[in-house]
C-alpha positions as CSV (number, residue, x, y, z in Angstrom):
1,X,48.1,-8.4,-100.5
2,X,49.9,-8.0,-103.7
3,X,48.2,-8.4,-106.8
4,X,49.5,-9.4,-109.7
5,X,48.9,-7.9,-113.5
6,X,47.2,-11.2,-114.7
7,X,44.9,-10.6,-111.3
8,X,44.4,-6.8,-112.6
9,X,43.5,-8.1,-116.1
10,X,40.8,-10.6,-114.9
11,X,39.4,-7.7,-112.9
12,X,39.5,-5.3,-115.6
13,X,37.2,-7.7,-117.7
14,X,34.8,-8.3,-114.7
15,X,34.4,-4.8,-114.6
16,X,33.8,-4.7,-118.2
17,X,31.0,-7.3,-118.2
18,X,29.6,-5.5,-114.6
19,X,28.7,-2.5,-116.9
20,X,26.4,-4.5,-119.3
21,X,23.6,-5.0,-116.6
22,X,23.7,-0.9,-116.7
23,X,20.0,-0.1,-117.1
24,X,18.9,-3.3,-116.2
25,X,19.7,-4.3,-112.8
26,X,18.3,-1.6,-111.3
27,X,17.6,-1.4,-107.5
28,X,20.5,-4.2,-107.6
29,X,24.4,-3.2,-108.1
30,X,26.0,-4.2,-111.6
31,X,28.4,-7.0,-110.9
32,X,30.3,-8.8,-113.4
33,X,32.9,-12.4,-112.5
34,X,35.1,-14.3,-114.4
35,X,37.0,-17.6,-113.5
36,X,40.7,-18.4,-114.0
37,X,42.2,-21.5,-114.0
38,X,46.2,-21.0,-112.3
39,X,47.3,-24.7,-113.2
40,X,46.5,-23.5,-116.7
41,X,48.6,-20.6,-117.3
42,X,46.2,-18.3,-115.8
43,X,43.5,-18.7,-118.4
44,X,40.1,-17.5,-118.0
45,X,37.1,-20.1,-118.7
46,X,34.1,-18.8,-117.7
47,X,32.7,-15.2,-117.1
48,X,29.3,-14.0,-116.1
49,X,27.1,-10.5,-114.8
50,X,24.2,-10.1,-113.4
51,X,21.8,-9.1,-116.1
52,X,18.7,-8.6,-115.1
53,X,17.2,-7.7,-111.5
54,X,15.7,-10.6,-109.8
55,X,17.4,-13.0,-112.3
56,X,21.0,-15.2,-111.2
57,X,23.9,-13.0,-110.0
58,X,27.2,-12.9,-111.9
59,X,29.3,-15.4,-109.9
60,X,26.6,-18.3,-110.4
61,X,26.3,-17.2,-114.2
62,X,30.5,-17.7,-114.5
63,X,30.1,-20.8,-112.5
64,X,27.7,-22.3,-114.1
65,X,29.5,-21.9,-117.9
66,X,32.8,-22.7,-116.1
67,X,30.8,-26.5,-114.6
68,X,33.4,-29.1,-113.4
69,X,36.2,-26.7,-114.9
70,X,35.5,-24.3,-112.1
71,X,37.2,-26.6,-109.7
72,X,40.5,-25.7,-108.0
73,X,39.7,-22.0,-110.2
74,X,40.2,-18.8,-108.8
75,X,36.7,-16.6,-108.9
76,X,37.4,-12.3,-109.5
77,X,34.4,-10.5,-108.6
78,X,33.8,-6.6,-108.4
79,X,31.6,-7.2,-105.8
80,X,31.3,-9.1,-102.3
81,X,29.3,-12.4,-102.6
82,X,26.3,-12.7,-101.0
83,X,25.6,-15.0,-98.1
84,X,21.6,-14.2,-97.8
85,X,19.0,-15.7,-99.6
86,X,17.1,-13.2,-101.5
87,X,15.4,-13.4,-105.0
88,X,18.2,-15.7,-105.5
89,X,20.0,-18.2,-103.7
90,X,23.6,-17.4,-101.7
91,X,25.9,-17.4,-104.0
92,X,28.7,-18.1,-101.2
93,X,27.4,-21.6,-101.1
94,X,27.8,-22.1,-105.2
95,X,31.2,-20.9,-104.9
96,X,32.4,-23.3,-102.1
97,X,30.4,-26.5,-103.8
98,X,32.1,-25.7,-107.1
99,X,35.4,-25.9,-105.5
100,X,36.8,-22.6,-105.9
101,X,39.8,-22.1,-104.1
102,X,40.5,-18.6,-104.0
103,X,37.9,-15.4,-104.2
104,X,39.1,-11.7,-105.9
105,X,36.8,-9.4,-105.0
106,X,37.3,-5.7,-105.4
107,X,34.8,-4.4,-103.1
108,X,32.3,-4.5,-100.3
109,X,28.4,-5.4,-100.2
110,X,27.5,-2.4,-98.4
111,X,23.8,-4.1,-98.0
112,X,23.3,-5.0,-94.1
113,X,23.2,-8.7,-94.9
114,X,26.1,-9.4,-96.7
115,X,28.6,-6.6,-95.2
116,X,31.4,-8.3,-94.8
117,X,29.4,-11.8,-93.8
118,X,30.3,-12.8,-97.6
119,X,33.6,-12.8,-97.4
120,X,33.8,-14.3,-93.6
121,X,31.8,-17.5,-94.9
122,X,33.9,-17.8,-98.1
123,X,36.8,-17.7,-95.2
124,X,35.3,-20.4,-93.2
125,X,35.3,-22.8,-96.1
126,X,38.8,-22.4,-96.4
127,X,38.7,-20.5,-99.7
128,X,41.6,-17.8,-99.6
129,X,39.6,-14.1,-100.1
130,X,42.1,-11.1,-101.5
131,X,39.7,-7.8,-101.4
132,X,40.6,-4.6,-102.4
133,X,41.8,-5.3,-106.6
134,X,40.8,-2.0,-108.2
135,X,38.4,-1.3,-105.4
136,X,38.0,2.4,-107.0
137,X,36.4,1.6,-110.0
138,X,34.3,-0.7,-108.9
139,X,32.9,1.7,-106.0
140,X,32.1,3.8,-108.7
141,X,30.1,1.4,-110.4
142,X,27.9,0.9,-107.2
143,X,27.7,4.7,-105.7
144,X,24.2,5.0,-106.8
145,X,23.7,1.6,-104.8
146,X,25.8,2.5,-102.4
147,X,24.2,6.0,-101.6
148,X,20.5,3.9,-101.8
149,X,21.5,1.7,-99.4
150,X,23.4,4.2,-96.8
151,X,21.0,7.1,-97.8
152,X,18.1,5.7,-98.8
153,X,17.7,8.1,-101.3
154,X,18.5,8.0,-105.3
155,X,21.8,8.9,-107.0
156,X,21.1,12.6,-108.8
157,X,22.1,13.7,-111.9
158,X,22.0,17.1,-112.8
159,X,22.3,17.9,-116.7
160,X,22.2,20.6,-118.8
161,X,23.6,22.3,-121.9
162,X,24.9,25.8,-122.2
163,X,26.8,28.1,-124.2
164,X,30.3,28.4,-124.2
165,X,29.6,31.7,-122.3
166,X,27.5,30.2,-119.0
167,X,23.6,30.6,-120.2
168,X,21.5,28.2,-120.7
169,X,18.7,29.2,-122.9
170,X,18.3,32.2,-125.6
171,X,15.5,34.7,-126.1
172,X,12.0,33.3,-126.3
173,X,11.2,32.1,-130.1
174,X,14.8,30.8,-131.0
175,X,16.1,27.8,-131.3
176,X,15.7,25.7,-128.5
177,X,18.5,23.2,-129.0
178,X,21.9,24.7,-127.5
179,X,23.3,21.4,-127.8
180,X,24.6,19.3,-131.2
181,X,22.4,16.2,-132.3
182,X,25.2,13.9,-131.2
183,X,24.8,15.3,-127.8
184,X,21.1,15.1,-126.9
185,X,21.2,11.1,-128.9
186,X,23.5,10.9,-125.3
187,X,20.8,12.1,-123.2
188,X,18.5,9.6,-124.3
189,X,20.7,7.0,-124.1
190,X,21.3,8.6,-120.5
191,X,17.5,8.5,-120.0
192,X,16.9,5.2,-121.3
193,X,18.9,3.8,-118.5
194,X,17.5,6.2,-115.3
195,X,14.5,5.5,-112.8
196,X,12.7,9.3,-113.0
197,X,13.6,12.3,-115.1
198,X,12.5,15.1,-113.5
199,X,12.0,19.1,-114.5
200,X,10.3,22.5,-113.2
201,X,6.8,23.8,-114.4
202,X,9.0,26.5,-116.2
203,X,10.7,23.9,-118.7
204,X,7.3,22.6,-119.2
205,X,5.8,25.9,-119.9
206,X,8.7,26.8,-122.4
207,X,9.6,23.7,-124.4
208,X,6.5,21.6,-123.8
209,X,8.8,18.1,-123.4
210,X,7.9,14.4,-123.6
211,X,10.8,13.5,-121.4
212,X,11.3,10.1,-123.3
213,X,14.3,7.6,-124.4
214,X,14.2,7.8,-127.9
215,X,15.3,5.0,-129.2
216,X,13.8,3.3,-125.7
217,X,16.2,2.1,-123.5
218,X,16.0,-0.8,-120.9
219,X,14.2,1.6,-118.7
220,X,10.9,3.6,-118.9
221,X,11.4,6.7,-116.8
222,X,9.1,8.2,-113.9
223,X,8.7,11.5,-115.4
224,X,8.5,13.9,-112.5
225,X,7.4,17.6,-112.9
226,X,8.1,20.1,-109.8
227,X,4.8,22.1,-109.3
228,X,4.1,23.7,-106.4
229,X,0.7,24.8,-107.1
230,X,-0.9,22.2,-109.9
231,X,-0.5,24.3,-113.1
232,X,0.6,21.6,-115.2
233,X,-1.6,22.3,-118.1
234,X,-3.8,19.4,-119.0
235,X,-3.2,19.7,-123.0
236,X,0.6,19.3,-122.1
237,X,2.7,16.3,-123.5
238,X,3.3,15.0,-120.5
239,X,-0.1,14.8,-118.9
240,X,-1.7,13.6,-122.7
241,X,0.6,10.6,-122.3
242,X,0.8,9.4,-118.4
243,X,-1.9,6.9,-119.6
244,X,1.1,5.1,-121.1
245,X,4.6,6.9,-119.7
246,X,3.9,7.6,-115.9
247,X,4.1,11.1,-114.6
248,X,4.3,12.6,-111.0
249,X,3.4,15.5,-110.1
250,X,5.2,17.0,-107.1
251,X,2.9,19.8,-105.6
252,X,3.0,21.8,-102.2
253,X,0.5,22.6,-99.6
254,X,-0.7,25.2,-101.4
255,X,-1.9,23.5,-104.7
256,X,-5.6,24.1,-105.2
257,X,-7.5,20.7,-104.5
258,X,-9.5,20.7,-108.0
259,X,-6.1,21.3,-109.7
260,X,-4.9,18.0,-108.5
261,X,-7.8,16.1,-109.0
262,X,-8.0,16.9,-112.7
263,X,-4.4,16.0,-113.1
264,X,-5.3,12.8,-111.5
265,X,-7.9,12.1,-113.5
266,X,-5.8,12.6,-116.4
267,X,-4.0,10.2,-115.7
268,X,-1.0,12.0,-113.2
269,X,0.1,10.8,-109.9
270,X,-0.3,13.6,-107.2
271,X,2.6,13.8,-104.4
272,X,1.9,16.6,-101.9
273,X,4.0,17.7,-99.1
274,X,2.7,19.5,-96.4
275,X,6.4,21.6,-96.0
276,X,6.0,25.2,-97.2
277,X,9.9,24.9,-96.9
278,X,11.0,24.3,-101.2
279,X,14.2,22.4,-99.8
280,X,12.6,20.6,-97.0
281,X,10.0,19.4,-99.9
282,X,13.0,18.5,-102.0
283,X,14.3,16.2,-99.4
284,X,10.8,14.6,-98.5
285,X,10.6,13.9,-102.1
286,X,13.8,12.1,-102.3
287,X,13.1,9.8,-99.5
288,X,10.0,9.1,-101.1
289,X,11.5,8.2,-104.9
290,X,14.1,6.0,-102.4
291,X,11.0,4.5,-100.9
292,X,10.1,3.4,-104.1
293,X,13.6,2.0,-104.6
294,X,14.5,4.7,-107.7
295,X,18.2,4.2,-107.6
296,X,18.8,6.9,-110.4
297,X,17.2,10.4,-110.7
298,X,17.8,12.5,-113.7
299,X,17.5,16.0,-113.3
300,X,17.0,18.2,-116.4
301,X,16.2,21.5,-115.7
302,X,15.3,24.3,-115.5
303,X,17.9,26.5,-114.0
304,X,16.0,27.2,-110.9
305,X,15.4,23.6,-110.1
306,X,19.1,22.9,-110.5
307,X,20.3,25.5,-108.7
308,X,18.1,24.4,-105.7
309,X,18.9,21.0,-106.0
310,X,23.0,22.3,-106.1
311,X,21.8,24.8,-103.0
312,X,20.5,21.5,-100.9
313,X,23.5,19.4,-101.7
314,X,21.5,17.1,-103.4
315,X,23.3,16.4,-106.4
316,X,25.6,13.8,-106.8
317,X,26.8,13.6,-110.3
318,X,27.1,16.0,-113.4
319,X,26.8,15.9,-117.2
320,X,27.3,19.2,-118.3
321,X,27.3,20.0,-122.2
322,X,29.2,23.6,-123.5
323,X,28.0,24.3,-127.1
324,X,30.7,26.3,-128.9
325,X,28.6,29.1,-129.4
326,X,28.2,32.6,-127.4
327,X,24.9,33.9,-126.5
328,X,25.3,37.1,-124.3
329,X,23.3,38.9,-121.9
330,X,23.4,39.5,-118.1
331,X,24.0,36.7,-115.9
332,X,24.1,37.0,-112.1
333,X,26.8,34.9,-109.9
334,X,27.0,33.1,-106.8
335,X,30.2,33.9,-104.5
336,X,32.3,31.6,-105.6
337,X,32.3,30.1,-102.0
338,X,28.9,29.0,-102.3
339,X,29.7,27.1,-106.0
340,X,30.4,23.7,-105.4
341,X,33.5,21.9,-107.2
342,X,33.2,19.2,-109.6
343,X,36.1,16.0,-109.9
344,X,36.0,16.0,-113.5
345,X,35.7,12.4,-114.6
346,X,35.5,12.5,-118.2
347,X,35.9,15.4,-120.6
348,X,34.3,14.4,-124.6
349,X,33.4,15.7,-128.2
350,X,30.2,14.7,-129.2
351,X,29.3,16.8,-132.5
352,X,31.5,19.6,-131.6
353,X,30.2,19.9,-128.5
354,X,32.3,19.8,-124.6
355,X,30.9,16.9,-122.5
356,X,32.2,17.6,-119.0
357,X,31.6,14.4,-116.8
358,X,32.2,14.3,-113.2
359,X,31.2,14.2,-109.1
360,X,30.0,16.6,-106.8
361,X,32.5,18.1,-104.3
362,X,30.6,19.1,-100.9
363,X,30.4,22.6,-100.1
364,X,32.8,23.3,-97.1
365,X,32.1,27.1,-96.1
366,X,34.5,28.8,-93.9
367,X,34.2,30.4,-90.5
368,X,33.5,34.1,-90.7
């Protein structure tokens, strides 16, 4: 199928209004629509996204601004329609009763009731379906869907700031802020939009965080704390606050019983795994935040929690922010075959700062 650049431009904007629900769509895929009119030049009339989980998914929203205009229209969608009834009604069926002719759609429903089916019953109405328009961008805009529904687990985040010579923290006492104002006022916009922030007992020991959005974003964050023994310490910020913020406590088999009670009854959730194995708890823990269908999980630190969450494979995408400043000291490193590559997707400046966006290569290791 070739497209042409009028069918690229309508995409582009559905892709553009996809990205508003970011936030608040959440275990549901961001999915923006617009409708065309060919016997009018090409001109778009109606445009919708799904804004809000549970609430009327993009292609309904377009079609119900576009009403009787819709008719003989061409729909673009980033994603495939779905054919199920869910919290909502199939949209398949709004599209063939408005009387749209053809369907754009840039990429599959990877959930096991649509999968393809979308598409087949738009087929069966005799609505022509082109799949595949800018198909990249909009599987980015669904990985962490994507990977909930394939994996069941969340998409991960790993972020952190360092100086521009590799460390991540100075000497006990200093200034705790590597990063420039503009970049952490990214963070919390990062973690107004995330399911669960977590962090190691360490970072909580050392910097005492709240692990907010400030401003607050669309979403209130599960903060989760790595503990494998309870020593959260009950005067903390965190635990003074899970009366209002929720906060999990992930402990192993060998945290002391009383030590999880009274984080409990300060208000803390308690998750225990019986696996002495770190990594095998990791995973376990995972499956559970997918359980609770936690699409995105931001991890913050500290250096040992991200380097076992690197070690287990278990991090999907990075935001990594280089002050331009040097700190010094020893710093041990990996073989280089055991660091794992990133695609850079976005390089930025915020306050004079390096923002280095991108994805996780896999770790392929060679045969001795």
């Amino acid at each position: 199928m070739t497209f042409t650049a009028f069918d690229s431009l309508a995409m582009g904007r559905a892709l553009e209004l996809a990205r508003r629900g970011q936030g608040h769509v959440e275990p549901n895929p961001m999915v923006g629509a617009v409708i065309a009119l060919p016997q009018k030049g090409g001109r778009i009339v109606a445009e919708g996204w799904h804004s809000a989980f549970g609430g009327p998914h993009a292609e309904v929203v377009a079609l119900a601004a576009a009403g009787a205009g819709a008719r003989g229209g061409t729909l673009y969608v980033t994603l495939e329609p779905c054919c199920h009834q869910g919290k909502t009604p199939p949209c398949t069926e709004a599209i063939v009763a408005a009387g749209i002719t053809r369907v754009v759609v840039a990429t599959d429903d990877p959930f096991p009731q649509v999968a393809g089916r979308g598409l087949e019953a738009l087929r069966r109405a005799g609505i022509a379906v082109d799949v595949g328009l800018r198909a990249a961008e909009a599987g980015r805009l669904i990985a962490p869907f994507r990977k909930l529904v394939a994996t069941g687990r969340p998409w991960v985040i790993a972020k952190w700031a360092m100086s521009l010579d590799g460390r991540l923290a100075t000497h006990p006492g200093d200034d705790r802020w590597i990063s420039s104002a503009e970049s952490r006022m990214l963070v919390h916009e990062l973690r107004g939009r995330i399911d669960a922030i977590a962090v190691g007992l360490g970072t909580v020991l050392a910097d005492d965080p709240l692990l907010t959005a400030r401003p607050a974003g669309p979403r209130q964050a599960l903060r989760l704390v790595f503990d494998d023994e309870a020593l959260l310490p009950l005067a903390c910020q965190l635990v003074r606050t899970a009366g209002t913020v929720p906060v999990l406590v992930a402990v192993g088999p060998e945290a002391p019983r009383e030590r999880c009670a009274a984080l409990e009854a300060a208000g803390c959730e308690v998750w225990r795994s019986a696996a002495h194995d770190r990594g095998v708890r990791l995973e376990s823990l995972l499956d559970e935040l997918g359980r609770r269908r936690l699409t995105n999980l931001l991890v913050e630190g500290g250096s040992a929690v991200l380097a076992h969450c690197f070690s287990r494979g278990q991090v999907d995408e990075v935001w990594a922010f280089v002050a331009p400043r040097l700190i010094g000291g020893p710093a041990g490193l990996p073989a280089l075959a055991d660091t794992p590559a990133i695609d850079v997707e976005e390089v930025s400046h915020p306050g004079g700062d390096i923002l280095v966006r991108g994805l996780v290569r896999p770790i392929h290791h060679r045969n001795a």
